[in-house]
One Martini backbone bead per residue (centre of mass of N, CA, C, O) as a GRO file, in nm:
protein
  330
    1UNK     BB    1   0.616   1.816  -2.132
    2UNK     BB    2   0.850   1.603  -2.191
    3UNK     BB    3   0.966   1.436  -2.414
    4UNK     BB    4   0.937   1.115  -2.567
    5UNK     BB    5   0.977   0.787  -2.577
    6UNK     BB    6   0.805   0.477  -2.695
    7UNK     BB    7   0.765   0.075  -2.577
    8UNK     BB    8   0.680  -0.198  -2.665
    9UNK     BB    9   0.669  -0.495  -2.465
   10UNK     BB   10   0.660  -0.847  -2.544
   11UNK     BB   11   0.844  -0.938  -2.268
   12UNK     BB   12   0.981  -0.946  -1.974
   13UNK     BB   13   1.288  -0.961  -2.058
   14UNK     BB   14   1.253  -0.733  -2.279
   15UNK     BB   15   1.159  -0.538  -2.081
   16UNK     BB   16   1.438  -0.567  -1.860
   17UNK     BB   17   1.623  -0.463  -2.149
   18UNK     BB   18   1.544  -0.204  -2.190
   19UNK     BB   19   1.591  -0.055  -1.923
   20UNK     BB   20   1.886  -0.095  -1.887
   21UNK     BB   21   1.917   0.096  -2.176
   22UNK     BB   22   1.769   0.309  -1.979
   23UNK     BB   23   1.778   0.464  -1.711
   24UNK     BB   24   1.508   0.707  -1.797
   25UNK     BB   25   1.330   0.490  -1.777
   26UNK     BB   26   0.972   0.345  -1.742
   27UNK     BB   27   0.724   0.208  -1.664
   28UNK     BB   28   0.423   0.091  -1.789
   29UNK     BB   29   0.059   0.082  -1.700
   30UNK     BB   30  -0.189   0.282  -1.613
   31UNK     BB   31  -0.061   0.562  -1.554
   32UNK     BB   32  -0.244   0.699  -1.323
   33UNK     BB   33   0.049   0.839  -1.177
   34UNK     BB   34   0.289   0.889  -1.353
   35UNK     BB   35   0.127   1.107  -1.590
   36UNK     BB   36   0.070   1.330  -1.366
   37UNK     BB   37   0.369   1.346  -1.309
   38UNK     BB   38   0.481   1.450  -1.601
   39UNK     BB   39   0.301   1.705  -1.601
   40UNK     BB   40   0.443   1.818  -1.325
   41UNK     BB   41   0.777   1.722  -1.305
   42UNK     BB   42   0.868   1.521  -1.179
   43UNK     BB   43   0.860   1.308  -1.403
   44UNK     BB   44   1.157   1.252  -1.642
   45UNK     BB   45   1.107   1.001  -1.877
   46UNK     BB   46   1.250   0.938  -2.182
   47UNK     BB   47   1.093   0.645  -2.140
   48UNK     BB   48   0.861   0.397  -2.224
   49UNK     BB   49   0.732   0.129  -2.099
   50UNK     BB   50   0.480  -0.105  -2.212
   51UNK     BB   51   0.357  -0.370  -1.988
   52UNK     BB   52   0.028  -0.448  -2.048
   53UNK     BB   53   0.079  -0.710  -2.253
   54UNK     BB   54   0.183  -0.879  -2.038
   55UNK     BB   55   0.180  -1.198  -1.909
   56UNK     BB   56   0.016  -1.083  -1.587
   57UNK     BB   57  -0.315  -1.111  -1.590
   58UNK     BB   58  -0.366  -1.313  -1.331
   59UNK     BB   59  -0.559  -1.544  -1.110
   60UNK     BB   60  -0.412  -1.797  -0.904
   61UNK     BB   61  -0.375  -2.085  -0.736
   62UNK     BB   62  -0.265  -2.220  -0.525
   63UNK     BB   63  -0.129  -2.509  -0.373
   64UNK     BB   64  -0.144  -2.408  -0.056
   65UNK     BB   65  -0.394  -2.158  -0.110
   66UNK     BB   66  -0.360  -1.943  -0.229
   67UNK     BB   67  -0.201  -1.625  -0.432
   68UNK     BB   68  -0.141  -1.532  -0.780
   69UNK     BB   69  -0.100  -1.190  -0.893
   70UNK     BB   70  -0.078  -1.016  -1.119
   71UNK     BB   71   0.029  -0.716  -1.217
   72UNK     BB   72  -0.171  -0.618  -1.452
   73UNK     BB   73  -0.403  -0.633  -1.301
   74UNK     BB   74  -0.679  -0.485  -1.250
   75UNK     BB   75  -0.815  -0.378  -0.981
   76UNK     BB   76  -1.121  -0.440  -1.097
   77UNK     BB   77  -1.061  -0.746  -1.117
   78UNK     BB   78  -0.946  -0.828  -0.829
   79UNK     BB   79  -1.230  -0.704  -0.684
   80UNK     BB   80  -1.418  -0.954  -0.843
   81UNK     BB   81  -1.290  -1.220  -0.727
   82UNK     BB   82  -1.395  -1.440  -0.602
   83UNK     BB   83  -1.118  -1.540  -0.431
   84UNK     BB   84  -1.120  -1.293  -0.304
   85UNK     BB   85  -1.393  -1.229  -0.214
   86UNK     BB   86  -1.332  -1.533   0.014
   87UNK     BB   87  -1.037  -1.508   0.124
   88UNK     BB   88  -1.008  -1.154   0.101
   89UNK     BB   89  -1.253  -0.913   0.186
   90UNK     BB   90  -1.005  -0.687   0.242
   91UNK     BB   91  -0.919  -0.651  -0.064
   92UNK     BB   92  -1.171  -0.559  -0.218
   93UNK     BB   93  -1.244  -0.332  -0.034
   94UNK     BB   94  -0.990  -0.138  -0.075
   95UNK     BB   95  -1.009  -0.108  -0.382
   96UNK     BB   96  -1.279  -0.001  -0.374
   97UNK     BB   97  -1.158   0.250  -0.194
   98UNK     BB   98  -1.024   0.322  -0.438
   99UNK     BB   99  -1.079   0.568  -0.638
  100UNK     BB  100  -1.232   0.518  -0.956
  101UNK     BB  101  -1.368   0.304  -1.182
  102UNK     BB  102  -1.230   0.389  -1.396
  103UNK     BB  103  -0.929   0.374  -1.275
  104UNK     BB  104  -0.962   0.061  -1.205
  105UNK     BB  105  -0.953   0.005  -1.498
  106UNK     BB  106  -0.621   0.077  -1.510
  107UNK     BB  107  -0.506   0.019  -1.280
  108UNK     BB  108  -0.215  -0.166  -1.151
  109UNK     BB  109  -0.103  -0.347  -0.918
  110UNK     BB  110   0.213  -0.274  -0.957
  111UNK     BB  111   0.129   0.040  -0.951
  112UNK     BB  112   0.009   0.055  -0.668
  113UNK     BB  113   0.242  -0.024  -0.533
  114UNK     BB  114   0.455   0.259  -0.688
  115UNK     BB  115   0.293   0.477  -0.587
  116UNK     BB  116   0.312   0.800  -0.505
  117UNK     BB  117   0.298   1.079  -0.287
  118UNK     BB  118   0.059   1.342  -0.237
  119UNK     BB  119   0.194   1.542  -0.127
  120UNK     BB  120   0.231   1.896  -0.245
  121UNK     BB  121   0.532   1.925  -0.216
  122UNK     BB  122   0.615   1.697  -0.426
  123UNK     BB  123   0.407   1.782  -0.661
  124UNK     BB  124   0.587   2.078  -0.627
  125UNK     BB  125   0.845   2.208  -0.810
  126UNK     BB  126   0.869   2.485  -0.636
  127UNK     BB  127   0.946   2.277  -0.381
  128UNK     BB  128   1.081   2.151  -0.144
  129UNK     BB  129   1.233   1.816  -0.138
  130UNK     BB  130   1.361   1.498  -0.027
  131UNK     BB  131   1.193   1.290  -0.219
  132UNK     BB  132   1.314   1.448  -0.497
  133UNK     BB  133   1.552   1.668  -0.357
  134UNK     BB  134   1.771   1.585  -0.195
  135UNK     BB  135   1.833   1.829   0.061
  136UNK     BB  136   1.584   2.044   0.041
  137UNK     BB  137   1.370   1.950   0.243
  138UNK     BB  138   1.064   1.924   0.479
  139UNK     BB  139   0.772   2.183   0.448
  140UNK     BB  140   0.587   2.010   0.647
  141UNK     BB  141   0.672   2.036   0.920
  142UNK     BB  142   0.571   2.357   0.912
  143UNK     BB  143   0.310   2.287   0.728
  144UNK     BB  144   0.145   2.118   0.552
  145UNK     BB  145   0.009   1.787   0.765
  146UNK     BB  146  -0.281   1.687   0.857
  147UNK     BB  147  -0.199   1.411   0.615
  148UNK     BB  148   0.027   1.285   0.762
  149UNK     BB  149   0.299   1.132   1.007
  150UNK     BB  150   0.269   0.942   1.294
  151UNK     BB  151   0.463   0.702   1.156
  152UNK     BB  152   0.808   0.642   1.108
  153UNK     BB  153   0.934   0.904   1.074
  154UNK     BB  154   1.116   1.225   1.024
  155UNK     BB  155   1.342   1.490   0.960
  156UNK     BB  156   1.302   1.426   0.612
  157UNK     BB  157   0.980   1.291   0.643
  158UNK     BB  158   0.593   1.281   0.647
  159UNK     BB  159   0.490   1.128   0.460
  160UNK     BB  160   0.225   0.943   0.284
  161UNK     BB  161   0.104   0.681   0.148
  162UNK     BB  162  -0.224   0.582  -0.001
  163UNK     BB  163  -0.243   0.267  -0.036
  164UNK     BB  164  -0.529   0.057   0.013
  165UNK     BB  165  -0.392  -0.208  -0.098
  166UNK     BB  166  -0.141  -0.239   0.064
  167UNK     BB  167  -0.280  -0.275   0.343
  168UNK     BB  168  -0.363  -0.555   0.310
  169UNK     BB  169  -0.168  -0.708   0.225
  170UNK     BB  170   0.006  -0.662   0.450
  171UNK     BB  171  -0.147  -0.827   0.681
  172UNK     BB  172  -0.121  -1.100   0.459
  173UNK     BB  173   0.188  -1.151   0.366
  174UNK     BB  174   0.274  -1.047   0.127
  175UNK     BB  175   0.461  -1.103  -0.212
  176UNK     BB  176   0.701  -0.970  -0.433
  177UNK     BB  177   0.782  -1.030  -0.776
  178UNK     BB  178   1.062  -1.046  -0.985
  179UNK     BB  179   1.245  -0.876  -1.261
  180UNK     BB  180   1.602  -0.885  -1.406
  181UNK     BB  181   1.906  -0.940  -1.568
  182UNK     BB  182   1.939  -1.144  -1.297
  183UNK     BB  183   1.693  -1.229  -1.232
  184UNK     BB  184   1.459  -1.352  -0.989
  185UNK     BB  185   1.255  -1.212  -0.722
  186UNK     BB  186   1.192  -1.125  -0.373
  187UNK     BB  187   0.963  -0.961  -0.154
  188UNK     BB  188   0.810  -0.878   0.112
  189UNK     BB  189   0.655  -0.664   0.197
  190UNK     BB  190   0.746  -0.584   0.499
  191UNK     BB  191   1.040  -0.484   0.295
  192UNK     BB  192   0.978  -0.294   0.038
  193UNK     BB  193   0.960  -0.072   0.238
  194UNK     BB  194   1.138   0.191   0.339
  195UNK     BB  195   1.245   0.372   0.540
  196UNK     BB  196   1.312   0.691   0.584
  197UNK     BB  197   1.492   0.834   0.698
  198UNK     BB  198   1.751   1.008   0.506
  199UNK     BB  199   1.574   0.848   0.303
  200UNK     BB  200   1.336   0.910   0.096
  201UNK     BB  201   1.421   0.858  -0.187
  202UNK     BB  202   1.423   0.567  -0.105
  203UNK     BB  203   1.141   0.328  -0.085
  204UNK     BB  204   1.250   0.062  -0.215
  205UNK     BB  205   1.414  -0.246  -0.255
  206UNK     BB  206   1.448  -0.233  -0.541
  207UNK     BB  207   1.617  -0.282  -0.782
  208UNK     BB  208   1.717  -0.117  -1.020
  209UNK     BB  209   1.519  -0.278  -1.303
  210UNK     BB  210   1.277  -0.368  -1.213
  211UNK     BB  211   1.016  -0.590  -1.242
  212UNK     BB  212   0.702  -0.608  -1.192
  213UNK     BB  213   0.526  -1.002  -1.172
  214UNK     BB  214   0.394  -1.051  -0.866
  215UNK     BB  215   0.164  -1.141  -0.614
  216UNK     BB  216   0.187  -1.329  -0.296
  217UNK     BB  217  -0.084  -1.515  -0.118
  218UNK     BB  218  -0.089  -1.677   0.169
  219UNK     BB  219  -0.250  -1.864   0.346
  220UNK     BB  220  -0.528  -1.727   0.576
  221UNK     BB  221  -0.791  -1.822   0.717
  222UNK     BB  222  -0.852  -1.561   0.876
  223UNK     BB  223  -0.934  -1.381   0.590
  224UNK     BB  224  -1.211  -1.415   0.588
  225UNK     BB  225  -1.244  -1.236   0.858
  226UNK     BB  226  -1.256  -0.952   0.692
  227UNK     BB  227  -1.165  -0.591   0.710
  228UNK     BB  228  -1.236  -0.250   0.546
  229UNK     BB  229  -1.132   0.117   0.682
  230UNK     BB  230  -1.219   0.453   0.536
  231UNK     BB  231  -1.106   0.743   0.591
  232UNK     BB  232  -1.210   1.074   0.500
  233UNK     BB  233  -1.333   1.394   0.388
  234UNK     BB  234  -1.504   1.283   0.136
  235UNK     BB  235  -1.737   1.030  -0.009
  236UNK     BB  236  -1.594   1.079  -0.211
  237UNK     BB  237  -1.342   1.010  -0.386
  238UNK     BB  238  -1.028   0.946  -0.161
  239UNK     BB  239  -0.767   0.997   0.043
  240UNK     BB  240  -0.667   0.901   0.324
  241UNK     BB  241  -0.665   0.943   0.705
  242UNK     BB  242  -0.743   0.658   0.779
  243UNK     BB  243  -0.684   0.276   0.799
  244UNK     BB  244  -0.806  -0.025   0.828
  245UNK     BB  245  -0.677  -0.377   0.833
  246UNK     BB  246  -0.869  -0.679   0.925
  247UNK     BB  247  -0.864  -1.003   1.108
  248UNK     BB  248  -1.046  -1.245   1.290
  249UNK     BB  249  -0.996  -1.502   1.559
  250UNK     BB  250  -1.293  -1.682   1.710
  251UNK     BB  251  -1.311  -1.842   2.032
  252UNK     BB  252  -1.497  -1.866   2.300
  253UNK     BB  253  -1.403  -1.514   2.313
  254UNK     BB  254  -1.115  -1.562   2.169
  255UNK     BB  255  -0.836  -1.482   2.055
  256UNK     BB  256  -0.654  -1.659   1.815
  257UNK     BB  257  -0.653  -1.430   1.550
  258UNK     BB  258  -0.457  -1.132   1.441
  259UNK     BB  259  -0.487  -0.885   1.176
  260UNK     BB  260  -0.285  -0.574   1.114
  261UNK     BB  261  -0.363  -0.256   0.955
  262UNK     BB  262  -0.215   0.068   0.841
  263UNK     BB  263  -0.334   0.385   0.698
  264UNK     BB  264  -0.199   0.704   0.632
  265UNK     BB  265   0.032   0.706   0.907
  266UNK     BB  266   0.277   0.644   0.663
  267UNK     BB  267   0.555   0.545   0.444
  268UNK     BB  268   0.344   0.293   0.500
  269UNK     BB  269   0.229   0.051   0.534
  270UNK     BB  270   0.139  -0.096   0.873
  271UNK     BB  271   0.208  -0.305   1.080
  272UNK     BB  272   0.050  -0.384   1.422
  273UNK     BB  273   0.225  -0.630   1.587
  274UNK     BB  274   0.164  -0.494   1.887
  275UNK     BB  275  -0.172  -0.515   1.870
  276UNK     BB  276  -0.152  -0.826   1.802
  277UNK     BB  277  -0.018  -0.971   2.058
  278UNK     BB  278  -0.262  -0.822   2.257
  279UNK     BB  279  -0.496  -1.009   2.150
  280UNK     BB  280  -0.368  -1.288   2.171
  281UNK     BB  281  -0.550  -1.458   2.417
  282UNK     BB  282  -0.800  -1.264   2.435
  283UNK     BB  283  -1.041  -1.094   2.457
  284UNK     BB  284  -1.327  -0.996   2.264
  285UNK     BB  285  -1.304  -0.701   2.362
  286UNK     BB  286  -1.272  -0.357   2.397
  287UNK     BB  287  -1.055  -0.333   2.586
  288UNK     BB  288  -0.869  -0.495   2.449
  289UNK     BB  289  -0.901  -0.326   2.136
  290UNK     BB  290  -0.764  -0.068   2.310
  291UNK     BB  291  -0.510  -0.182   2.370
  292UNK     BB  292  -0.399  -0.243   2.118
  293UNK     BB  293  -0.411   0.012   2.001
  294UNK     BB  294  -0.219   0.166   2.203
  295UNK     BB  295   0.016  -0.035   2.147
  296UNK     BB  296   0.097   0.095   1.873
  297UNK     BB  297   0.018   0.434   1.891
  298UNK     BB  298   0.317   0.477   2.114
  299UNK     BB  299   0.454   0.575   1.900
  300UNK     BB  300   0.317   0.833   1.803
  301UNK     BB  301   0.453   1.144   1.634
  302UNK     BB  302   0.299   1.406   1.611
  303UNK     BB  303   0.225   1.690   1.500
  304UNK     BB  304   0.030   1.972   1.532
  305UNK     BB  305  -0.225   1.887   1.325
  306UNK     BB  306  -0.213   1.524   1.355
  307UNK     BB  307  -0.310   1.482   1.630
  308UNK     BB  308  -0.647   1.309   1.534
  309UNK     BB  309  -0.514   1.035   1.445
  310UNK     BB  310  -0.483   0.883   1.659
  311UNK     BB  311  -0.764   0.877   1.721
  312UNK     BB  312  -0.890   0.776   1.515
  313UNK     BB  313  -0.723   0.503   1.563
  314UNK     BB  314  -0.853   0.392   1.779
  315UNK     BB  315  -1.148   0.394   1.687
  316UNK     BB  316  -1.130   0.228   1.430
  317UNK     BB  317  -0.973  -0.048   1.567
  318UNK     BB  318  -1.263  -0.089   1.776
  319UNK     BB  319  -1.471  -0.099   1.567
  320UNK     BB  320  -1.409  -0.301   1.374
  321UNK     BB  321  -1.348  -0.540   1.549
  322UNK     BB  322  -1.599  -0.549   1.681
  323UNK     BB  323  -1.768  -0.613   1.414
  324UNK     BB  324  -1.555  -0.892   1.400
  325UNK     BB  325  -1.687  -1.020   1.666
  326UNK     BB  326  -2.008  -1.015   1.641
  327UNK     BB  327  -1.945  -1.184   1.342
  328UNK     BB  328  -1.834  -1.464   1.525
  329UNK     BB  329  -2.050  -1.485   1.749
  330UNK     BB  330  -2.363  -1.558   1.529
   0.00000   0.00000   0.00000
């Protein structure tokens, strides 16, 4: 591992002007990832920030109905809010299924926004790639992809993102806020995460030196009733191979709203506003359920290995809705 400096921030601001005076520093939260990236020499930065003590470890109710969460809010804490589990239980079940107790415990809801694809390709410094070294290639393309991406894709990247919990959050329109030496900024999640295209080494849109700030999600009814499910290879923790997060409201057998979102099928949580659209309005039942799925994934873009994620991903979109359309007869 290359040698740093560490400077601990004493406040946002103080934090925000560390970065600045230094292009090669990186923020450090939970250190999940980031530190086995430096391990691993993908991460090679000179110096880091530790954010860990600044004053943004709160969850507290907005004026209008939703929720402000800290970045530094460790996932198990989050995970366990109660506000959070009354009124977005798909976001604490996403939380409790990534990694392990011992990791939610240390790992910060803005480091999860943050965290980086586990492609194989990507983590192995001996091998080319293209978000971590433009224009040198993605041997995924032809090498190992069966838990690659089938939507969203480029000719430049197949990586899929891992968080589960960002999955949720994109499903309820949550909002990203930030702090840079040019003042506060925000941006919706779903702006969040740039697309692939041939730039896959630029994933989000914050500017440069942003500190993430916190996280605001906006009151949303329907999400009280609603579900995160993920499939894995194995039953201990795993990164998901297809998770959906959704939430439906149902009046007299017809879909009145419904939020809908997947993950590792992208680089990027997805949000499925096709399969939205054909929800609402229509009755609550298998058939319906199968149409969303099938207009989502007609855009899906299989590689020769990962076509079973399609089927995957119609099937668990169908399974869950079920059981949250049963559980709204009841």
């Amino acid at each position: 591992m290359r040698e740093f400096g560490y400077e601990r921030a004493d406040d946002v601001s103080g934090a925000v002007a560390l970065l600045a005076a230094d292009p090669d520093a990186r923020f450090l939260g939970g250190g999940t990832n980031l530190v086995d990236l430096m391990k691993t020499g993908v991460e090679r930065p000179a110096r880091l920030v530790d954010v860990r003590e600044l004053p943004l470890d709160g969850i507290k109710s907005t004026a209008d109905g939703g929720l402000r969460i800290g970045a530094t809010v460790t996932n198990s804490d989050l995970a366990a809010h109660s506000e959070v589990r009354r009124s977005y239980p798909a976001l604490t079940q996403a939380v409790l299924a990534g990694a392990s107790g011992q990791l939610r415990n240390m790992a910060t809801v803005g480091g999860n926004l943050l965290q980086r694809t586990r492609c194989g390709y990507f983590t192995d410094v001996s091998k080319p790639c293209n978000k971590r070294v433009p224009g040198s290639g993605c041997p995924a393309i032809t090498g190992e992809h069966h838990n690659h991406a089938i939507l969203g894709a480029s000719d430049h990247c197949v990586a899929v993102h891992p968080s589960d919990m960002g999955v949720a959050l994109t499903a309820f329109d949550a909002a990203v806020t930030y702090e840079t030496a040019d003042g506060p900024g925000e941006l919706p999640l779903a702006g969040f995460y740039l697309p692939v295209g041939d730039t896959p080494h630029r994933e989000t849109a914050l500017p440069p030196g942003a500190l993430i700030t916190g996280i605001t999600l906006p009151p949303a009814p329907v999400a009280a009733r609603s579900r995160y499910r993920k499939v894995r290879e194995r039953a201990s923790y795993a990164f998901a191979i297809g998770s959906v997060a959704a939430a439906l409201d149902v009046e007299d057998g017809v879909v009145r709203d419904a939020r809908l979102a997947f993950g590792a099928v992208a680089s990027r949580p997805w949000r499925a506003r096709a399969a939205e659209d054909v929800l609402i309005g229509r009755p609550a039942d298998g058939e319906t359920f199968a149409a969303a799925a099938d207009a989502e994934l007609a855009a899906a873009r299989p590689l020769p290995d990962n076509g079973y994620k399609v089927t995957l991903m119609r099937n668990l979109v169908v399974a869950v809705l079920t059981e949250l359309a049963e559980e709204a007869a009841r």
